[in-house]
TIDORO-322162 format. One line per 5 residues: number of its first residue (from 1); their letters; for each residue z, y, x of C-alpha. Coordinates in pm, 1 decimal. Example, Ala and Ser with C-alpha at 12.3 -4.5 7.8 and 13.67 -1.06 7.14 Angstrom:
# TIDORO-322162
1 = AS = 780.0:-450.0:1230.0 ~ 714.0:-106.0:1367.0 .
END
This chain:
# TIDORO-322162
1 = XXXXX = 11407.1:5187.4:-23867.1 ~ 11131.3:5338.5:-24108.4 ~ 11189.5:5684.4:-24203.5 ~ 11358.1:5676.1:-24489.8 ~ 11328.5:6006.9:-24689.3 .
6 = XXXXX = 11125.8:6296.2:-24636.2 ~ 11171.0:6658.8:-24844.7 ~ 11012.4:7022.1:-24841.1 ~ 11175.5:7296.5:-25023.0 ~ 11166.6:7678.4:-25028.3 .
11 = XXXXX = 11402.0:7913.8:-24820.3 ~ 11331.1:8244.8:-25031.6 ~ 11688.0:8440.9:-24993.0 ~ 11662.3:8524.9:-25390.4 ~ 11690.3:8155.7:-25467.6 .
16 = XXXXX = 12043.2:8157.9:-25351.8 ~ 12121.1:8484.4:-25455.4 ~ 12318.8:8549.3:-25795.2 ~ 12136.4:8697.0:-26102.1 ~ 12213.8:9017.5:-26185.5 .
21 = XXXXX = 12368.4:9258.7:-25870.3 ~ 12246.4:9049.5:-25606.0 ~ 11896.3:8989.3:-25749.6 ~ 11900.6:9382.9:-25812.6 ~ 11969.2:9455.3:-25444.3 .
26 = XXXXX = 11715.8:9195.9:-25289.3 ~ 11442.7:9382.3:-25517.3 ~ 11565.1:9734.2:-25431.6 ~ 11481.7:9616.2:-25069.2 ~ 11166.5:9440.3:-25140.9 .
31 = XXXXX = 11033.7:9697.5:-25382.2 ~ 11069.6:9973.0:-25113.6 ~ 10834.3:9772.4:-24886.1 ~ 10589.1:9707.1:-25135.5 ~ 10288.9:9904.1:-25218.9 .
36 = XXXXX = 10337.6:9821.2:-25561.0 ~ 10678.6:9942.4:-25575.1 ~ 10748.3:10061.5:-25949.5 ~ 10634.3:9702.1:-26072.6 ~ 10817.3:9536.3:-26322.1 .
41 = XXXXX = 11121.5:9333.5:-26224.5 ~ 11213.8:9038.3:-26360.6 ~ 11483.9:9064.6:-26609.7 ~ 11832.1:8937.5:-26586.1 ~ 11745.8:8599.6:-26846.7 .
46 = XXXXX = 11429.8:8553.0:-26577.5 ~ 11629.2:8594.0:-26279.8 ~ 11875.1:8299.0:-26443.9 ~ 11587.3:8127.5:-26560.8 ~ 11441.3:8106.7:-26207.2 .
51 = XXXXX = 11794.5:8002.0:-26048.4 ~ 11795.3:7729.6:-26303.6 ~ 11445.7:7595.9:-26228.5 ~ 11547.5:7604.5:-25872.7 ~ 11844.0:7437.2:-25909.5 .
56 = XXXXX = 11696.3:7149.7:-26108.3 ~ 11411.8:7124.8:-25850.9 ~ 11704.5:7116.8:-25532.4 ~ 11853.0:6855.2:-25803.3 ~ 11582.4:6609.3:-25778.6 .
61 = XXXXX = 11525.3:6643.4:-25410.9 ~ 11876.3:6563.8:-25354.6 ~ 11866.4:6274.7:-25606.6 ~ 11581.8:6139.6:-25364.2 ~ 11753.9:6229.6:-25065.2 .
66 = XXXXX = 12094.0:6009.2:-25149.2 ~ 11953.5:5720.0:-25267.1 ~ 11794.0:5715.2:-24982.1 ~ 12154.3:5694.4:-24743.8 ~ 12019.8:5893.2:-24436.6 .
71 = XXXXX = 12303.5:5847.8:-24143.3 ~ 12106.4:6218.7:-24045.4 ~ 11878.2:6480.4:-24188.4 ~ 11581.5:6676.8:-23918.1 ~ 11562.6:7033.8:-24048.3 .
76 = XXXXX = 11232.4:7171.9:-23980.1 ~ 11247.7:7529.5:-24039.2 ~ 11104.7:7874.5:-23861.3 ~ 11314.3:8131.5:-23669.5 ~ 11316.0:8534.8:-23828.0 .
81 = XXXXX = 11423.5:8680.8:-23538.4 ~ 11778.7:8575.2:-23522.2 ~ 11764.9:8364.6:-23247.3 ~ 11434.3:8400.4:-23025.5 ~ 11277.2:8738.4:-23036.8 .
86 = XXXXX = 11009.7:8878.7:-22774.1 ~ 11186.2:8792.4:-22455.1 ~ 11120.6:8377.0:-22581.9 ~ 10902.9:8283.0:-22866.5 ~ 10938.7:7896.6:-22818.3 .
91 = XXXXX = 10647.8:7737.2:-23009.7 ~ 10841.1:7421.7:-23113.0 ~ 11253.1:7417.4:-23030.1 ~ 11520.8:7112.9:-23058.5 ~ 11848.2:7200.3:-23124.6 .
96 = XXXXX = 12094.0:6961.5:-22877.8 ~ 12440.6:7139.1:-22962.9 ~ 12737.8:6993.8:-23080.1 ~ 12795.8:7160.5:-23355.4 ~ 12626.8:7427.8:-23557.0 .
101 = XXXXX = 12719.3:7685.3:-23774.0 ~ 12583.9:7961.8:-23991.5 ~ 12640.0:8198.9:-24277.9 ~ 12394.6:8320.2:-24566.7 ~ 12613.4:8600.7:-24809.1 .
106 = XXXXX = 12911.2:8403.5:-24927.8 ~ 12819.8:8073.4:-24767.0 ~ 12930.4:7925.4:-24480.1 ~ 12747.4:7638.5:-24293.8 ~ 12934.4:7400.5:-24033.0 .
111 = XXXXX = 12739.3:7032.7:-23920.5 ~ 12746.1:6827.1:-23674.4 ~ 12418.9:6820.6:-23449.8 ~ 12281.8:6503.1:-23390.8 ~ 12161.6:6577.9:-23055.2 .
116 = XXXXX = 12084.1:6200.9:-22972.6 ~ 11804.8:6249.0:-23203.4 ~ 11671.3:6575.8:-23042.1 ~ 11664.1:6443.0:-22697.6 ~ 11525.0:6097.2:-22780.2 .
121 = XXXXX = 11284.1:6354.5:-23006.3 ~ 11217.8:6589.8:-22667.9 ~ 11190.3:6266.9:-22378.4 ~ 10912.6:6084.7:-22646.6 ~ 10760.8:6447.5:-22674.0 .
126 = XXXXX = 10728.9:6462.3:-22293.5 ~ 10560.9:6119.4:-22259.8 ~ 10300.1:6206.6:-22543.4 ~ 10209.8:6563.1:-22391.7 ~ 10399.0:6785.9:-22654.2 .
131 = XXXXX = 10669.2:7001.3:-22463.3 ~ 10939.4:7095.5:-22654.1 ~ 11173.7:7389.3:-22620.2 ~ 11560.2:7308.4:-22648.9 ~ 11933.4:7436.0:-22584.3 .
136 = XXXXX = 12233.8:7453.6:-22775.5 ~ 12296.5:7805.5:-22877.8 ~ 12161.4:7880.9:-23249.1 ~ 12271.2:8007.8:-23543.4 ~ 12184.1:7860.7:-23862.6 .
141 = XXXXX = 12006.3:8175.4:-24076.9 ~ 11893.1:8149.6:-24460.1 ~ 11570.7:7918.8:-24371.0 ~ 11810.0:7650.9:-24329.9 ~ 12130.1:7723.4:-24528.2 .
146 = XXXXX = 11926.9:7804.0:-24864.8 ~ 11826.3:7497.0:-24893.7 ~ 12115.7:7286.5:-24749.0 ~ 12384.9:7464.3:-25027.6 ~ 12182.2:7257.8:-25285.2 .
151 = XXXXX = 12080.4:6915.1:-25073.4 ~ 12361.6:6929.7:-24822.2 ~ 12648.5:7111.8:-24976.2 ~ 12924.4:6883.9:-24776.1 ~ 12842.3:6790.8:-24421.1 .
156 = XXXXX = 12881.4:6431.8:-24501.4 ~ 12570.9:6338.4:-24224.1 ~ 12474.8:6529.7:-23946.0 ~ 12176.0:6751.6:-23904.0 ~ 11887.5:6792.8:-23660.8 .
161 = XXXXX = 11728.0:7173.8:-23637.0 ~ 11425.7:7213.1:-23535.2 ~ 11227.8:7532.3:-23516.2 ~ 10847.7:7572.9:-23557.0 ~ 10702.1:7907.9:-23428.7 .
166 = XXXXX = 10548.1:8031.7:-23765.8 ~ 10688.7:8406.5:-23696.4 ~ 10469.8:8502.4:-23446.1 ~ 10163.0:8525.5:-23293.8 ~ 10041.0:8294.5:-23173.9 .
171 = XXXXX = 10166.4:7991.5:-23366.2 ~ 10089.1:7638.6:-23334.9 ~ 9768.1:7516.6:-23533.1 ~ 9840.5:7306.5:-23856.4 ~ 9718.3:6990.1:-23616.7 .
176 = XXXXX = 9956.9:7045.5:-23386.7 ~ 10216.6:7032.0:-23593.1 ~ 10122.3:6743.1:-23768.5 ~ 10089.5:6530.8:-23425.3 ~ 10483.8:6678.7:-23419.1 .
181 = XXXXX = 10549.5:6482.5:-23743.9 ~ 10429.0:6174.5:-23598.3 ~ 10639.0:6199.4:-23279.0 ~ 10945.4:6236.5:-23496.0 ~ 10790.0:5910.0:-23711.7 .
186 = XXXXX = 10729.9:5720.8:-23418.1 ~ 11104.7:5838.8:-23287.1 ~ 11247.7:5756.2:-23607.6 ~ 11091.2:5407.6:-23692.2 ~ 11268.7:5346.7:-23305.0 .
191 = XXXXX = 11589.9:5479.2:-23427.9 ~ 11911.8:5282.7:-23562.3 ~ 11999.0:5536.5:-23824.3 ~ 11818.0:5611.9:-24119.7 ~ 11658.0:5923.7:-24075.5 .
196 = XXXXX = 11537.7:6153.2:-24348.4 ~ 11330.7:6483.9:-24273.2 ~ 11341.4:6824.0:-24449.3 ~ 11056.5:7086.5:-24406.6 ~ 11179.7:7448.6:-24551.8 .
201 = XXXXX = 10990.0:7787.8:-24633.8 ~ 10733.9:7929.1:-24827.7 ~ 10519.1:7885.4:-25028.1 ~ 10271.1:8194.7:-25032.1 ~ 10434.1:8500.6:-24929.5 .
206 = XXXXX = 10343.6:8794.1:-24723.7 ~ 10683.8:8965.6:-24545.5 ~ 10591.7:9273.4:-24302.6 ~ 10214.0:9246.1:-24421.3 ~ 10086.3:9577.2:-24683.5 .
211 = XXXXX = 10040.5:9292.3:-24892.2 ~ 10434.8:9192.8:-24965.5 ~ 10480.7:9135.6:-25326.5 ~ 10158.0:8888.4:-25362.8 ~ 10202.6:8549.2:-25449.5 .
216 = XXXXX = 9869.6:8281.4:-25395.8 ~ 9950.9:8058.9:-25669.8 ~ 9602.8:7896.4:-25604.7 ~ 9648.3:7821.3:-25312.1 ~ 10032.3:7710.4:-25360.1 .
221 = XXXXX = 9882.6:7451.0:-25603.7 ~ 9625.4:7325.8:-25415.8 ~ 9831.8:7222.5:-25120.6 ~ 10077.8:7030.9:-25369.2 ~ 9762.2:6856.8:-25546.6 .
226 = XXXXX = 9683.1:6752.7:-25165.4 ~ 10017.5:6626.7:-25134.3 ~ 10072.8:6436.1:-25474.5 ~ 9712.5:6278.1:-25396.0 ~ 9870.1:6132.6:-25047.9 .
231 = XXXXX = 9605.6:6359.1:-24875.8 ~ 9815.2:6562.0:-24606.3 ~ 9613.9:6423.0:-24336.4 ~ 9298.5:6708.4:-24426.3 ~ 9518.6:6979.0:-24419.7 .
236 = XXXXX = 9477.9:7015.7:-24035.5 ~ 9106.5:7140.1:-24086.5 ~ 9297.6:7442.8:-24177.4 ~ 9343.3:7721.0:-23926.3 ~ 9638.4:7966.6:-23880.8 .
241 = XXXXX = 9428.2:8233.2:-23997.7 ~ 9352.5:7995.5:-24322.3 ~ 9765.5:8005.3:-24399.0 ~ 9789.6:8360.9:-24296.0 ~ 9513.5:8473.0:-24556.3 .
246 = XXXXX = 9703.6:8271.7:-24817.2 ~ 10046.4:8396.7:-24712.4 ~ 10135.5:8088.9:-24658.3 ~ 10210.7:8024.7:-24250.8 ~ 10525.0:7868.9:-24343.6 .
251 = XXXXX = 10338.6:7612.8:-24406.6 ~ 10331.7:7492.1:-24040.8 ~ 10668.2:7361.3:-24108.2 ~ 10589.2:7132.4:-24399.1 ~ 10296.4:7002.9:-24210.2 .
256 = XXXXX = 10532.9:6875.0:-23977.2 ~ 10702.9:6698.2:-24245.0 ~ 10348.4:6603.7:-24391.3 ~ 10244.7:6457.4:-24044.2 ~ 10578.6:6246.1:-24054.7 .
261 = XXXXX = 10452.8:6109.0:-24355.4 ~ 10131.1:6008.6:-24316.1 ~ 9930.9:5887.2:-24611.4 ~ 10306.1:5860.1:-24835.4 ~ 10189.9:6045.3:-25188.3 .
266 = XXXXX = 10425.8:6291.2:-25277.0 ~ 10617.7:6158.6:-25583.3 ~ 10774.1:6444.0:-25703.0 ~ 10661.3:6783.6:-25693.0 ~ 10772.2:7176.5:-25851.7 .
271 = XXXXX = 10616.6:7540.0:-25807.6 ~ 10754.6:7860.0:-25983.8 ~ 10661.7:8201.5:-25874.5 ~ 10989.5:8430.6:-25844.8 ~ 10792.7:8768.5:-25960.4 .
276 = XXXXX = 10882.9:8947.7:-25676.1 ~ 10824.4:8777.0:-25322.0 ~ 10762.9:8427.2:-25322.4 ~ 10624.3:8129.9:-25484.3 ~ 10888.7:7846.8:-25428.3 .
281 = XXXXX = 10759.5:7532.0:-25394.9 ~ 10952.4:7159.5:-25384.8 ~ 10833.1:6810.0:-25284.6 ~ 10958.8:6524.8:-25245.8 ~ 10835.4:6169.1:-25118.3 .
286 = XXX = 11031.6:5881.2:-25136.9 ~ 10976.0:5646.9:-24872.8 ~ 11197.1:5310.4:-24918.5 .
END
């Protein structure tokens, strides 16, 4: 059947860390890495004001995402080096485990893995020329489990990870991962459950680069005016390099979400920058 829900949503660590000594510890780290390290933080009512926003964003998505009834969410997400590092960089992975399980501070993470899906996902990939990576040993790290404590908090369906290469170079071309998206359509509108797709990270953001601490918030709004206009189909003209200079090479994994999609407008959207790292972004387009 038709997809039937379809969701993008930052992973930034700080959105699911608490206000106050946990806040203070993620910007110790992130102002020592910065060049502009004695810049102002935000204060304690901003850092609850932020977790508020957020949390009224995730509130909306999930609102979407349940009157919807998915029997199984994909989770499109990137790797940060806790499960493929330089000895296998897969540019596009399926998870086909059982289970998974993962743990971000205080949270712990525990879903079934609805590896029907990936392999009927990986055999449709095979017949249209797009080899995917898969095996059954991952951990799920805080570019999933941010956003599934606020859209997924009880593993009441099963999930789907998938990993897009957005860590290193070199990573797949926005087109590429929008012909991904409509494999998983064309998989899902096969399917007998109702599937619903998640695309995490970003938005602009610049980790390990001299320019950490910048946020594009030009940029960030651009890319949602494309999506609210039902326009994701021009954003493969953009290259890697494109993202990269906006900080925004997470990206890659909403266009997967944007390729599953198609010409769907996006009918709810939400940007805040945190003042430190990131600026979150949240979409949502319901599709039934």
């Amino acid at each position: 059947m038709p997809l039937v829900s379809a969701l993008a949503a930052s992973h930034a660590p700080n959105i699911l860390l608490e206000p106050g000594r946990e806040w203070e510890d993620f910007m110790d780290l992130h102002y020592s890495m910065a060049p502009q390290g004695s810049a102002r933080r935000p204060t304690l009512d901003q850092q609850k004001k932020l977790r508020q926003d957020a949390e009224s964003a995730f509130a909306a998505l999930r609102a979407d995402l349940e009157q919807a009834k998915p029997d199984v969410l994909i989770v499109v997400a990137n790797d940060q080096f806790v499960n493929f590092f330089w000895n296998n960089i897969p540019t596009f992975f399926v998870t086909i485990a059982d289970r998974v399980q993962g743990q971000f501070t205080k949270h712990k993470f525990d879903y079934r893995n609805h590896k029907e899906l990936g392999k009927a996902i990986i055999r449709a990939g095979m017949e249209k020329g797009i080899d995917f990576s898969f095996g059954e040993h991952i951990e799920l790290q805080h570019t999933q489990n941010v956003p599934l404590h606020f859209l997924l908090p009880q593993a009441t369906i099963p999930i789907l990870p998938i990993y897009v290469n957005t860590w290193v170079d070199p990573a797949p071309s926005p087109r590429r991962c929008y012909q991904v998206g409509e494999l998983i359509r064309e998989v899902a509108n096969r399917a007998t459950e109702r599937v619903a797709i998640l695309a995490t990270g970003g938005l602009s953001h610049f980790p390990g680069s001299p320019r950490i601490g910048e946020i594009d918030e030009s940029f960030d709004h651009q890319l949602l005016d494309v999506m609210r206009q039902g326009k994701g189909r021009s954003l493969v003209d953009y290259s890697v390099e494109d993202l990269l200079k906006a900080g925004d090479t997470e990206f890659l994994n909403w266009m997967v979400v944007i390729g599953a999609v198609g010409d769907a407008k996006a009918s709810f959207t939400a940007y805040m920058p945190d003042f430190v790292a990131t600026g979150w972004g949240f979409v949502s387009w319901k599709l039934v």
